[in-house]
C-alpha positions as CSV (number, residue, x, y, z in Angstrom):
1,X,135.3,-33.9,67.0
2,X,134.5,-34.1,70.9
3,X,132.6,-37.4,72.0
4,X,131.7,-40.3,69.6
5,X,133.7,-40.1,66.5
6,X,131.2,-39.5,63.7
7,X,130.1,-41.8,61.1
8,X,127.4,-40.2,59.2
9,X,128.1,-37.0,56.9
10,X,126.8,-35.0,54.9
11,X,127.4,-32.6,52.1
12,X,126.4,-30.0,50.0
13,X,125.8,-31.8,46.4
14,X,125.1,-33.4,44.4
15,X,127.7,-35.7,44.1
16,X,130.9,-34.2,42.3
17,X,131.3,-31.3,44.3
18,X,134.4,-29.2,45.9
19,X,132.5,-30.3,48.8
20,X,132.6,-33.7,48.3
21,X,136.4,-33.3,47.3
22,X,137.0,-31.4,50.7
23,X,134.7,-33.7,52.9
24,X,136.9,-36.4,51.5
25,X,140.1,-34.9,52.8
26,X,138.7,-35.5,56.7
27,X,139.9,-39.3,57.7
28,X,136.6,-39.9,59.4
29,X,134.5,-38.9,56.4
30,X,136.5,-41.5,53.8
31,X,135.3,-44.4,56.5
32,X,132.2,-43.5,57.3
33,X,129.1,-42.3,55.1
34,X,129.1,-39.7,52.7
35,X,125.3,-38.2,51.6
36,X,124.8,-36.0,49.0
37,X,122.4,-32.9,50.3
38,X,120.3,-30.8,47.3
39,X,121.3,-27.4,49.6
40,X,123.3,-25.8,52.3
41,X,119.6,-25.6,54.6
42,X,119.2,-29.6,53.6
43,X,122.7,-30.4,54.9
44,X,122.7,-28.4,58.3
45,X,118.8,-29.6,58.7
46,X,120.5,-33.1,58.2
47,X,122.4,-32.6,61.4
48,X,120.1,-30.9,64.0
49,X,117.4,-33.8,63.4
50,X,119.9,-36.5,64.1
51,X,119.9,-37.8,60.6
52,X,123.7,-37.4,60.4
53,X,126.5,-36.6,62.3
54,X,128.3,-33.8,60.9
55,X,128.0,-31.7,57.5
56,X,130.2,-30.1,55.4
57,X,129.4,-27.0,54.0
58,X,130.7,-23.8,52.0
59,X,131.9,-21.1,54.3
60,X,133.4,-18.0,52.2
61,X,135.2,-17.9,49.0
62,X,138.8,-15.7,48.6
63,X,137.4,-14.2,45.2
64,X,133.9,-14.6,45.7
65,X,133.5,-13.6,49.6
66,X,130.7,-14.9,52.1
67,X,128.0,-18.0,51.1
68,X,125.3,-15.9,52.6
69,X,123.3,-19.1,53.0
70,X,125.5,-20.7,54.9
71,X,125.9,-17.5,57.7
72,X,122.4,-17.2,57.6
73,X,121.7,-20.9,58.5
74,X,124.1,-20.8,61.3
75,X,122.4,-17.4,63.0
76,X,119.3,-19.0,63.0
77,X,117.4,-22.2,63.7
78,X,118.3,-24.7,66.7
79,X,122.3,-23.6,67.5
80,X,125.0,-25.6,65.6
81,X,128.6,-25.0,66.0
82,X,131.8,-25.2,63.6
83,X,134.2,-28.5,64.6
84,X,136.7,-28.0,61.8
85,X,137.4,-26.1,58.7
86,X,138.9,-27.6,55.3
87,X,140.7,-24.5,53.3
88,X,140.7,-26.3,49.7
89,X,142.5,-24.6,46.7
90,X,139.3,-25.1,43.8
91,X,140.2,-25.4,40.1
92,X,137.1,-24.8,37.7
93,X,136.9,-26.9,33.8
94,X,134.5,-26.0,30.9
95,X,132.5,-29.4,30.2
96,X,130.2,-30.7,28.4
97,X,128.5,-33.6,27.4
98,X,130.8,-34.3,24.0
99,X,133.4,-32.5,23.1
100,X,132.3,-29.3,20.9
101,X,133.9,-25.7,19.6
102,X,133.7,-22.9,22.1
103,X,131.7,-21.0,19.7
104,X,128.8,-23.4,20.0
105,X,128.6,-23.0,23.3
106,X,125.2,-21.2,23.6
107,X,124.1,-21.7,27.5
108,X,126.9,-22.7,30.4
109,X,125.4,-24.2,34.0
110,X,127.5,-22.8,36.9
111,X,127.0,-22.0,40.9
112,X,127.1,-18.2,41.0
113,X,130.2,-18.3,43.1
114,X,131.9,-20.7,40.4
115,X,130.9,-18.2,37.5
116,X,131.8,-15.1,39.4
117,X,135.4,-16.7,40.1
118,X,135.7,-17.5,35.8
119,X,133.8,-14.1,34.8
120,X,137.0,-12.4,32.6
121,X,137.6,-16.0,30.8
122,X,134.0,-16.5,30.1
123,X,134.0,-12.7,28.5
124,X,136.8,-13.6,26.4
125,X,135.8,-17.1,25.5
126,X,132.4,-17.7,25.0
127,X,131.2,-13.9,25.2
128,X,127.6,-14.9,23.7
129,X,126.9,-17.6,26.2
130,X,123.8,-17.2,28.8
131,X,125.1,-18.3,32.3
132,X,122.6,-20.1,34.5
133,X,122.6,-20.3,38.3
134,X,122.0,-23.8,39.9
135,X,122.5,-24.7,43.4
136,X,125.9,-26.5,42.9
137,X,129.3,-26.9,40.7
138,X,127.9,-30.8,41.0
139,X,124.3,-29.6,39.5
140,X,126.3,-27.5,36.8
141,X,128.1,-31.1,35.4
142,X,124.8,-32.9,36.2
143,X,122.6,-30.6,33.9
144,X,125.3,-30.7,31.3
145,X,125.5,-34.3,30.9
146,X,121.6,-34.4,30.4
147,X,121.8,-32.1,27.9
148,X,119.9,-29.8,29.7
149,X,122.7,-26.8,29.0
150,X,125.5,-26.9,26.3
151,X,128.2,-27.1,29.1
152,X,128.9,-26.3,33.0
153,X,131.8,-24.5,34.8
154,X,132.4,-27.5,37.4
155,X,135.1,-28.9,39.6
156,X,137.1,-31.8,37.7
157,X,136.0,-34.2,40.2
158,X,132.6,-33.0,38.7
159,X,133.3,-33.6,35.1
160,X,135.2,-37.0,35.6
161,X,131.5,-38.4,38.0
162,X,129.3,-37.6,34.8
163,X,131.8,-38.4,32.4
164,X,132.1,-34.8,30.4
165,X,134.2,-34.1,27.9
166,X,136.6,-31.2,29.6
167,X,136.6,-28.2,26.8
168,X,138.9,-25.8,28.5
169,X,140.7,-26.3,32.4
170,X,141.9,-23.7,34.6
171,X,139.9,-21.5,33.4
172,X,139.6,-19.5,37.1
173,X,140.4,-15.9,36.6
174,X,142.7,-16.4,39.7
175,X,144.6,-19.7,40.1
176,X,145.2,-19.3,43.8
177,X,141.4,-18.9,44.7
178,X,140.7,-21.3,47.7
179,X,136.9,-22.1,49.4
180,X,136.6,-22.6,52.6
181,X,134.2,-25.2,54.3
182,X,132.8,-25.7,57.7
183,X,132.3,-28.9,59.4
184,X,129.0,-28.5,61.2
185,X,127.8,-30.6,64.5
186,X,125.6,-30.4,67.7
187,X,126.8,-28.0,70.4
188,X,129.0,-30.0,72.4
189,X,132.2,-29.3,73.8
190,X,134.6,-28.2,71.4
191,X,137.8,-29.8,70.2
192,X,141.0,-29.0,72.6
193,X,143.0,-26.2,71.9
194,X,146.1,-26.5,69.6
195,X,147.7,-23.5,69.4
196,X,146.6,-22.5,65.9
197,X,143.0,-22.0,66.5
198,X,139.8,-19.6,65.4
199,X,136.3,-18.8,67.1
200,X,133.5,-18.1,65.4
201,X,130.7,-16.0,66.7
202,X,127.6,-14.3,65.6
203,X,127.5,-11.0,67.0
204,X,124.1,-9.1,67.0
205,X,124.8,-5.7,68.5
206,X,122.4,-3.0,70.2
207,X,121.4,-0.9,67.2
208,X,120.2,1.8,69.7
209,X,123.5,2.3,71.1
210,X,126.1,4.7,70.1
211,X,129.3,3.0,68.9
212,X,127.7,-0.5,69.7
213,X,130.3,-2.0,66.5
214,X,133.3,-0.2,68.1
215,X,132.0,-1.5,71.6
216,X,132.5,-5.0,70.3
217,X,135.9,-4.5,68.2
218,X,137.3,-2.7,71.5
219,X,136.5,-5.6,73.8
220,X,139.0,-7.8,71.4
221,X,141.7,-5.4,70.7
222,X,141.7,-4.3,74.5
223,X,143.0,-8.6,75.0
224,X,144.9,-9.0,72.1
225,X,142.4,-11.2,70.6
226,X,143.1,-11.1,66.6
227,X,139.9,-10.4,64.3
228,X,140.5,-12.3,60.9
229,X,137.1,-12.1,59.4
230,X,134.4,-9.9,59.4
231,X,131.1,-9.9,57.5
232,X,127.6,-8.4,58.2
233,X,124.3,-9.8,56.6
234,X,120.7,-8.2,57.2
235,X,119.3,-9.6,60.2
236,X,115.6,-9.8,57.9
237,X,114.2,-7.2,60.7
238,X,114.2,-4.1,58.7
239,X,116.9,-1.7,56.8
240,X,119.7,-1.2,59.0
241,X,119.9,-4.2,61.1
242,X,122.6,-6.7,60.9
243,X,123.9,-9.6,62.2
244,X,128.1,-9.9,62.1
245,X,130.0,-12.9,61.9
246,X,133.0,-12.6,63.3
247,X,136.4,-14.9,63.1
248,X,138.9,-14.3,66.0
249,X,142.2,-16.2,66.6
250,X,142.4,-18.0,69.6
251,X,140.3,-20.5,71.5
252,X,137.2,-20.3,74.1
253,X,139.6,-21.8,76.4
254,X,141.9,-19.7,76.8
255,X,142.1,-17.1,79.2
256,X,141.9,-13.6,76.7
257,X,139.4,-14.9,74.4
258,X,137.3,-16.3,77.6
259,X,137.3,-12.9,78.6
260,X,136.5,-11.2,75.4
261,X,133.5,-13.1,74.9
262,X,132.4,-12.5,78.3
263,X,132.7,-8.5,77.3
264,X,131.0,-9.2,74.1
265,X,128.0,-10.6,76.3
266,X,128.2,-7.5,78.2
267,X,127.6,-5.0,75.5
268,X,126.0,-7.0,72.7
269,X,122.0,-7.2,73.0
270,X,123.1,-11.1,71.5
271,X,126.2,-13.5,70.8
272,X,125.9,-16.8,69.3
273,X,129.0,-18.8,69.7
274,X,129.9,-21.0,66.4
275,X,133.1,-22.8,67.6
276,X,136.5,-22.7,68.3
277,X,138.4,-25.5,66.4
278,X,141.9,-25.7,64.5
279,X,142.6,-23.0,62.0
280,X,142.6,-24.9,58.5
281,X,144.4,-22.1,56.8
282,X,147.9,-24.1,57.2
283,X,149.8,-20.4,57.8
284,X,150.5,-21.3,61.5
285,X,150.0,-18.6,64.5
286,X,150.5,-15.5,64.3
287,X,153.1,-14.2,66.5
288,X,151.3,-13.1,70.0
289,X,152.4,-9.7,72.0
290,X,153.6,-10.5,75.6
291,X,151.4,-10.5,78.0
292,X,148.4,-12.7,76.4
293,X,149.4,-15.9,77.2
294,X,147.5,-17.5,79.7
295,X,150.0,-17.3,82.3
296,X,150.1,-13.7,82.0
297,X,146.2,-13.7,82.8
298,X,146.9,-16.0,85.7
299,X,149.8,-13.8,87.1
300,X,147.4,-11.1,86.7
301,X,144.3,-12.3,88.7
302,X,146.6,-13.7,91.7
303,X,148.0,-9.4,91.4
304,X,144.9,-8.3,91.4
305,X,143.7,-10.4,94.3
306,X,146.3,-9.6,96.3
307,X,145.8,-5.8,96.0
308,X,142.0,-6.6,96.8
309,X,143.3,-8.3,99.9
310,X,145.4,-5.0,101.1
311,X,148.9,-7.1,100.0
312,X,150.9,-4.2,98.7
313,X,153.9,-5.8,98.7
């Protein structure tokens, strides 16, 4: 992070969390503070008070899609902006207080996102339990080791905190499912480019303009800036209006996604930059057409000043 290392984070818990687990993989989190927040709104209030540096939050899920929560947070509200992103591959246990038949199992705690990702497992294990929502995997083992529900789908860093007996592990429909999280700060500058980087905008777009999306999508493909993600949410307005987050490769510094944004300004009735900071996927770069790098734009402008300036030749 830009400035003053940070020292003070938050995260969505409780304790126990794949937040937590992913929070800990940032050096500067395992030597400073680490505070448990009861929601995604909590944590990211957290930071625009001054009550802690950064927070760590659940972005999107590759079986489960978008944390709505957490988009909607970041649209609205005093502007915060995306320094980092931690892609963590999550693993999911049946726990419970003592160890116990499957069979018995009459109600099972999980985060909807956990229980969604376990959904053909729990229909062919324990097809006659009731799942209950709560905030967090880290609630789930929580409410389990009460006794307040017979067990919880929760992370194993979850089970091991409240000391549950684990009645089933990998029990994720999908073994390769990954979550990714967002480090949240302040607006500040962002971190220098690396080669490997995203952007993340919110992109509200004139909903009384003809082909205002393809307006937007256009002003990145004409630059050869790569779209990665895209995700609409209802702007709360009325029926029909959205908001879309977008996820471009490339960095606000450099010279084709500079230029895209400045078209986006252009034609979008609002843009709400979220950050450019290092892609956490691990997959590298993709390979970039000639003529994007920021060379080419430079070799470009001097062209096209030149031609302004009657030099033909």
């Amino acid at each position: 992070m830009p400035g003053v290392p940070p020292t003070r984070f938050v995260f969505l818990g409780p304790e126990g969390t794949f937040a937590e687990q992913a929070l800990r993989t940032i050096p500067a989190a395992e030597r400073g503070t680490r505070t448990p927040a009861r929601s995604v709104p909590e944590a990211l209030d957290a930071v625009r008070t001054g009550d802690a540096d950064a927070a760590l939050v659940p972005l999107e899920n590759s079986i489960g899609g978008q944390v709505g929560v957490t988009l909607d947070e970041l649209a609205s509200g005093e502007p915060l902006v995306i320094v980092r992103d931690v892609v963590l591959t999550v693993q999911f246990v049946l726990a419970a207080a003592t160890d116990r038949p499957l069979e018995t199992i009459r109600s099972i705690a999980a985060h909807p996102q956990a229980s969604t990702q376990c959904r053909n497992w729990l229909r062919k294990h324990v097809p006659g339990a009731t799942i209950v929502d709560v905030l967090s995997n880290g609630a789930a083992a929580a409410g389990a080791g009460q006794g307040e529900h017979d067990a919880a789908i929760c992370a194993p860093i979850g089970a091991r905190h409240h000391r549950l007996a684990i009645l089933a592990d990998e029990i994720a429909d999908h073994p390769d499912a990954v979550t990714r999280f967002a480090l949240v700060a302040r607006p500040g500058p962002p971190p220098e480019p690396t080669g490997d980087d995203l952007t993340t905008l919110a992109v509200y777009i004139a909903h009384d303009r003809v082909g205002a999306l393809l307006a937007v999508l256009t002003e990145l493909a004409v630059r050869g800036v790569n779209l990665t993600r895209i995700e609409s949410r209802p702007t709360g307005e009325r029926l029909g209006r959205y908001v879309f987050f977008l996820d471009c490769a490339g960095h606000i510094a450099e010279a084709r996604v500079g230029e895209a944004l400045q078209g986006l300004h252009r034609v979008c009735a609002e843009v709400r930059f979220l950050g450019s900071y290092p892609n956490g996927s691990g997959h590298g770069p993709a390979t970039r057409a000639p003529g994007l790098s920021d060379a080419d734009f430079a070799d470009a402008g001097a062209w096209l000043a030149r031609v302004r300036a009657g030099n033909l030749s």
